[in-house]
LUMBAVEX-203937 format. One record per residue (C-alpha): x, y negated, z. Coordinates in pm, 1 decimal, m for minus. Each point is the difference from the previous one (the first is absolute). Layout:
<nodes>
c1	c2	c3
X	Y	Z .
...
</nodes>
This chain:
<nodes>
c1	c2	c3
m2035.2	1171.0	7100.8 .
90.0	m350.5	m64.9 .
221.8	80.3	m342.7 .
m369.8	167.6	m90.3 .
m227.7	m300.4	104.3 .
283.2	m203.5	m197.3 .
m52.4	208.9	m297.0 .
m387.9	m29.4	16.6 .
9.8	m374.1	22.5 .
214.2	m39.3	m312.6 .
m193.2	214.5	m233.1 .
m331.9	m165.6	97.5 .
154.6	m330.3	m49.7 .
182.7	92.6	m380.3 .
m401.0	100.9	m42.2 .
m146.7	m321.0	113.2 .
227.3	m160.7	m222.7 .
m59.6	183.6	m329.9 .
m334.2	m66.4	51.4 .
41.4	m355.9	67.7 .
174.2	10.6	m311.7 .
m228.3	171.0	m187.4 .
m286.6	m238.4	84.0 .
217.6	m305.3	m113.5 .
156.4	138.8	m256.6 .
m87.4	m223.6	m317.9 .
m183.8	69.9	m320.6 .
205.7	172.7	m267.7 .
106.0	m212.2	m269.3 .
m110.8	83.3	m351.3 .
81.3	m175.6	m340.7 .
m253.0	m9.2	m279.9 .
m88.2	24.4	m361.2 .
m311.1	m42.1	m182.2 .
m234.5	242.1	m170.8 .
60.7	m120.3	m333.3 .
m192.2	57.4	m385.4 .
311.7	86.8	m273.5 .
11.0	88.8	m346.6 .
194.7	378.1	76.5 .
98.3	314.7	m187.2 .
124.8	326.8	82.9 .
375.8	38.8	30.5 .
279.1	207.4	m129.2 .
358.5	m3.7	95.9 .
193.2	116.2	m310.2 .
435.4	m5.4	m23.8 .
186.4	m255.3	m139.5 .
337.8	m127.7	m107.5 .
206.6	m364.0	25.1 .
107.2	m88.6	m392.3 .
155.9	m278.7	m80.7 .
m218.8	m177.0	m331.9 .
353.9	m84.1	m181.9 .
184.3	309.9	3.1 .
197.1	22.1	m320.5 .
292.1	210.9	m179.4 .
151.1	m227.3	m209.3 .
218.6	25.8	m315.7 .
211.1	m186.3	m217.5 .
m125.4	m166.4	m320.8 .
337.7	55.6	m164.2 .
252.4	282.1	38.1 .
346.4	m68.1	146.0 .
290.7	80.3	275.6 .
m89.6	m81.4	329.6 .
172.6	m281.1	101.1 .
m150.1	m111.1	349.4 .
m322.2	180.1	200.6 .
m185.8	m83.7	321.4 .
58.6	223.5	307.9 .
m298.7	191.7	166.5 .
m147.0	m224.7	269.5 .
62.2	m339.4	m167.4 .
m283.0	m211.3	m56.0 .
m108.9	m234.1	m317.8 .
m157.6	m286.2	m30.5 .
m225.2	m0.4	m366.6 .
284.9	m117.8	m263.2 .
247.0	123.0	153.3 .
340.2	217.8	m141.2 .
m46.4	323.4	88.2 .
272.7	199.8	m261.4 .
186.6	m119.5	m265.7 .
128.7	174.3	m316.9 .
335.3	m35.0	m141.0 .
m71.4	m249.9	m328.5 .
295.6	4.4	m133.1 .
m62.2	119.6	m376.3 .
m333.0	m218.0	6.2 .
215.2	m297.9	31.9 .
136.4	107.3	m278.8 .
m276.8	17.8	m210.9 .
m147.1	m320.0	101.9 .
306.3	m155.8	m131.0 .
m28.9	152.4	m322.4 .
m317.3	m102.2	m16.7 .
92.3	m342.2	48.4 .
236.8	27.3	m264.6 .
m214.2	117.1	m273.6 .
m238.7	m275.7	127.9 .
261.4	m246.2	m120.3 .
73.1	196.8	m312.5 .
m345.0	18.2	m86.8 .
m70.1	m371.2	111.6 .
318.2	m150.8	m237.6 .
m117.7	203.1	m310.5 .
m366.6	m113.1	32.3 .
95.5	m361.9	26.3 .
263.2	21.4	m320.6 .
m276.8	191.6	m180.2 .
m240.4	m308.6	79.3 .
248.5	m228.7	m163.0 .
74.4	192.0	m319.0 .
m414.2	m4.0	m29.6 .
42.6	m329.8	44.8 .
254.7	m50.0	m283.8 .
m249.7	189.1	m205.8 .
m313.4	m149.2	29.4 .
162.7	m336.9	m83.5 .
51.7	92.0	m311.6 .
m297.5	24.2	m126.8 .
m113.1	103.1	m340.8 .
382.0	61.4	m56.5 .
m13.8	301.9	329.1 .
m84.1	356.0	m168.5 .
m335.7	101.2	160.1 .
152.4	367.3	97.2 .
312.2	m145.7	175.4 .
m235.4	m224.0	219.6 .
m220.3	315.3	108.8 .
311.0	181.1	26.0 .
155.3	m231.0	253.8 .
m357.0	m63.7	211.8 .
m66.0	374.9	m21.0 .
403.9	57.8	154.1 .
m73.6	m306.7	249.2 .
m304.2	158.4	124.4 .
175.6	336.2	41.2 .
285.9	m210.7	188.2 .
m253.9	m143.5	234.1 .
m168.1	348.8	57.4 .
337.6	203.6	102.9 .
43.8	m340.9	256.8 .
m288.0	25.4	158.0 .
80.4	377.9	27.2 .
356.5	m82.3	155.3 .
m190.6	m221.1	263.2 .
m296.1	261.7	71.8 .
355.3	252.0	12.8 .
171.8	m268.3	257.9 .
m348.4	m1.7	212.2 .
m10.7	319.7	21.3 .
338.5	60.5	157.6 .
m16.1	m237.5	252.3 .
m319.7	108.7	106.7 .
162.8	341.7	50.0 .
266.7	m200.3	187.6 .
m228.8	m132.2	271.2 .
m120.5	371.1	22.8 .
246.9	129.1	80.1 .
m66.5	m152.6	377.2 .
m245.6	172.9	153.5 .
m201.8	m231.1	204.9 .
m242.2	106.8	300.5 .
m383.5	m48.4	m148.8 .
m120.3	m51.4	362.3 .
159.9	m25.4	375.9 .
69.6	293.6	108.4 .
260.2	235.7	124.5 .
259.6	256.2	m155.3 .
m118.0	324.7	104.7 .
187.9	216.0	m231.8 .
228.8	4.8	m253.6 .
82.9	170.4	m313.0 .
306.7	m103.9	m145.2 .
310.4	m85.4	126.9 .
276.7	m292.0	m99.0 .
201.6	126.4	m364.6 .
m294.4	244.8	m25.9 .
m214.3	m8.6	m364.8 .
m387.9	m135.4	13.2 .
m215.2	92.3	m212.5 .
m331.6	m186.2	m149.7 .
m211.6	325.1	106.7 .
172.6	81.1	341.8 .
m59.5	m169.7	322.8 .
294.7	m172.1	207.3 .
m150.1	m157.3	322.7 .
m344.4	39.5	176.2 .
m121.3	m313.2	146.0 .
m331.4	m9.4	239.6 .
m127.5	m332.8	163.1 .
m62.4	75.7	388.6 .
m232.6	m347.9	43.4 .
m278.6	133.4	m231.5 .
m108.6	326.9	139.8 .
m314.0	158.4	5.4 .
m199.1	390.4	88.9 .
m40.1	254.1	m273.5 .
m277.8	224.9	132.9 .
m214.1	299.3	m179.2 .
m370.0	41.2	85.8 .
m258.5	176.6	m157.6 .
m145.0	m42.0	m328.6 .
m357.8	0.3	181.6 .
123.5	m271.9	166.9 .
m14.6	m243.3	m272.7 .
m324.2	m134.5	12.1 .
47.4	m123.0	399.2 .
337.9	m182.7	m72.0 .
65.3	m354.7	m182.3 .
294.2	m220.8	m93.7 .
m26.8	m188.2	315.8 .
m108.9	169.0	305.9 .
124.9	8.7	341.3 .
180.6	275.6	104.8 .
238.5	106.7	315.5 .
308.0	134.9	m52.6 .
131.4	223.2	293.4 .
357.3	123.3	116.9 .
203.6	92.0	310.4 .
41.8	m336.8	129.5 .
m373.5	m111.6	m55.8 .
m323.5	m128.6	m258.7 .
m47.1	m295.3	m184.6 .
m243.8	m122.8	m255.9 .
60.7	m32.9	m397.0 .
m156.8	m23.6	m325.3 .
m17.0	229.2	m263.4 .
225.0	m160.5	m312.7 .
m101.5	291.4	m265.2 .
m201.9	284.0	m77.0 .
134.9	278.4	m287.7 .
m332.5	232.7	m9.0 .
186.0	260.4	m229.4 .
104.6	337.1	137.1 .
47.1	297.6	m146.6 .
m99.3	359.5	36.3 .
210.8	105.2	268.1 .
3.5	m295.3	201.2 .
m410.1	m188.7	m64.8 .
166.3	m264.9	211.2 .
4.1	m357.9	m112.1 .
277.3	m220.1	91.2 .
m6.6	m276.4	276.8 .
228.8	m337.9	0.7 .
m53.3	m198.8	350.2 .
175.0	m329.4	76.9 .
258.6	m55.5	257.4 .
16.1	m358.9	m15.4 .
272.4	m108.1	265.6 .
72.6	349.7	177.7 .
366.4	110.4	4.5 .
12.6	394.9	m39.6 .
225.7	207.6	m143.5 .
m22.4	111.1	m352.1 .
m117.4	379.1	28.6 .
m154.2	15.7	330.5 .
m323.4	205.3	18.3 .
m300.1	m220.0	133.9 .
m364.5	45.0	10.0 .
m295.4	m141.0	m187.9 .
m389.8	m53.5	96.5 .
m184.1	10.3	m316.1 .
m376.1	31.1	9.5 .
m170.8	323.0	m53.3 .
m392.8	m124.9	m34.2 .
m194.0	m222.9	m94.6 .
m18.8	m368.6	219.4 .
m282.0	m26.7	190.7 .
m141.7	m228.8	285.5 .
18.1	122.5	341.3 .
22.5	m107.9	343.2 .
365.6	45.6	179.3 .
159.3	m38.5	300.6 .
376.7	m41.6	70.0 .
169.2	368.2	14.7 .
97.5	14.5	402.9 .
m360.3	m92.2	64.4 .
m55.5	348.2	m83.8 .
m13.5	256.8	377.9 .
49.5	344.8	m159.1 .
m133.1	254.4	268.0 .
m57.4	411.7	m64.2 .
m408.4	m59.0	m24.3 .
m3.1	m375.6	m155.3 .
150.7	m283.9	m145.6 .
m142.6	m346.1	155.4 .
93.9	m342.6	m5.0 .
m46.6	m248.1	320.5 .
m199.4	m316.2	m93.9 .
89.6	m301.4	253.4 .
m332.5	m127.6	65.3 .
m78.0	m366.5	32.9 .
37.8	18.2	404.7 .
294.6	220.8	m4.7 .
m121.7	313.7	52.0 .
97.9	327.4	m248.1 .
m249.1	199.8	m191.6 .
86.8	294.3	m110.6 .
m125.0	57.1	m431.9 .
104.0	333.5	m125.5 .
118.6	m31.5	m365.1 .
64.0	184.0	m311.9 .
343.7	m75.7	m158.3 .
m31.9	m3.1	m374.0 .
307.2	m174.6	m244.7 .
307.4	m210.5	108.4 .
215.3	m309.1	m127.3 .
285.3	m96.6	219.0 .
m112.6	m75.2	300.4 .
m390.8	3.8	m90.9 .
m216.5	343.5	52.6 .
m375.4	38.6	m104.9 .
m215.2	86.0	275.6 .
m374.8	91.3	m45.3 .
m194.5	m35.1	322.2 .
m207.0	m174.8	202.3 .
194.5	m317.2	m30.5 .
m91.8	m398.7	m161.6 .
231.5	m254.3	m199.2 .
195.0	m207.1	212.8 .
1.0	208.2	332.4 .
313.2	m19.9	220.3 .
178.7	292.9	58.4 .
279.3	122.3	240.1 .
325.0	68.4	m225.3 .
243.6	m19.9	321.2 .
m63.4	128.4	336.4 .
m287.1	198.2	m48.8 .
76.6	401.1	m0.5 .
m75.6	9.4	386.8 .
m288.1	m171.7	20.1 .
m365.8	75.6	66.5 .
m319.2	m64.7	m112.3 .
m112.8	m309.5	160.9 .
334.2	m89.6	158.8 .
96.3	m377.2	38.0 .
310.4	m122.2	m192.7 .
169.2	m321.1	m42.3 .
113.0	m61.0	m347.7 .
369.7	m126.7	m89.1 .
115.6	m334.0	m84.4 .
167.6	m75.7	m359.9 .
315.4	m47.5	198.0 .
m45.0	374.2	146.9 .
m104.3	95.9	m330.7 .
323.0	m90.8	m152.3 .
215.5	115.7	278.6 .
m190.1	366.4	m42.8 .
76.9	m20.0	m383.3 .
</nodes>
């Protein structure tokens, strides 16, 4: 009898208690945003790619013997050796060049004398040995200046035959190997700068007409979203495709060349509409409402019409005015005409 009594006691006291509880328990806590007027458009999500903006098979200028080539992962700063060609026969040449340089040189200047000689003479010198001798001068200084063009030539192909990196980047394959012939018309390394990096995306041709050098878009993968601007439009498809194609900035994000992200481009016209902040929105079977925070605290329930999104801003159409607070935190258990407290900026941050 007592163990029962005992029994009784306890539960009635765990009641009394949870209803203490309840009574005291405090207001619920509640962050909030602002009913907001923005300049929004309907969104699309279409696939994209990381490309690098440098991404270049290069060649030699000059054909030759492979004499030294970069390994695959190496990286190059912009003048840098990348392969060199064996220039063993151009060194040649260049100094047979400068050979016939001199040649040409020492027979110009005794040709210069003899004239000379000639035109000192006077009205003694035969008129047709003086144009013979300025007419073989001039042909003297003509095959020099072709033995110098000859020399310039050759040591230009000389300094070509280093191939040096047109950018930084990064050897990501290679062609040729050491003692190997290169070609003018064949590549021998691929080089693609990992710093500048941007999305190639495809959208629509209709598109076109809702999308400008310039505008803010989100780019979305597995590890989150983050804003950027559109770099370049190419509105040219084709038949099979009728897409047009998309370049977005990266600016300072790191990812890797390939990866597949997403793009946000817009899919209608801009217009001006009121918005709230995306969790403001309760989604229930029969409605979708938003709780406004009145000015002493209490919630009012407003149901809404979601219409077009941008990040983290939804249209709503509804019964709702410019600059009303509403509950973006906290608020998916609450009632109409419950009392809240709203959270401090430190909570705020905390909660984010």
């Amino acid at each position: 009898m007592r163990y029962i009594i005992s029994t009784i006691l306890c539960s009635l006291l765990a009641f009394l208690s949870c209803f203490v509880s309840a009574n005291e328990r405090p207001d619920p806590l509640v962050a909030l945003g602002e009913v907001e007027q923005a300049e929004i458009a309907e969104q699309m999500w279409v696939p994209g790619t990381v490309v690098s903006r440098f991404d270049s098979r290069l060649t030699t200028e000059v054909s030759g013997v492979v004499k030294q080539i970069a390994e695959v992962g190496e990286r190059f700063k912009k003048g840098d050796t990348i392969l060199l060609l064996d220039d063993a026969f151009l060194q040649l040449e260049k100094q047979q060049a400068s050979a016939s340089i001199k040649s040409f040189n020492t027979r110009v200047n005794l040709l210069e004398r003899q004239l000379t000689r000639i035109e000192k003479l006077g009205k003694n010198a035969s008129v047709d040995a003086l144009e013979a001798k300025e007419a073989e001068l001039m042909m003297a200084r003509q095959e020099l200046e072709q033995a110098k063009i000859t020399f310039q030539r050759i040591a230009l192909q000389l300094a070509k035959t280093q191939l040096v990196a047109p950018f930084d980047g990064t050897i990501v394959e290679r062609y040729k190997q050491v003692g190997e012939f290169s070609q003018t018309n064949a590549p021998a390394v691929r080089l693609v700068s990992l710093d500048d990096l941007e999305v190639r995306a495809n959208a629509p041709l209709t598109h076109t007409q809702f999308n400008q050098v310039g505008d803010e878009v989100y780019i979305a993968n597995k590890a989150g979203r983050f804003s950027s601007t559109v770099r370049a439009l190419v509105p040219v498809g084709d038949e099979l495709s009728r897409t047009m194609e998309v370049r977005v900035s990266l600016n300072d994000r790191a990812l890797p060349i390939g990866s597949a992200v997403r793009v946000s481009l817009a899919s209608s016209a801009k217009h001006n509409a009121l918005t709230v902040h995306r969790d403001a929105l309760i989604l229930r079977q029969d409605k979708v409402y938003v709780n406004v925070v009145q000015d002493d605290l209490t919630v009012k329930q407003v149901t809404v019409t979601p219409g077009s999104g941008f990040n983290e801003l939804i249209e709503v159409k509804g019964a709702l005015s410019l600059g009303e607070k509403v509950a973006i935190r906290g608020s998916e258990m609450l009632r109409d005409g419950a009392k809240v407290r709203v959270k401090s900026k430190e909570d705020l941050v905390a909660l984010r």
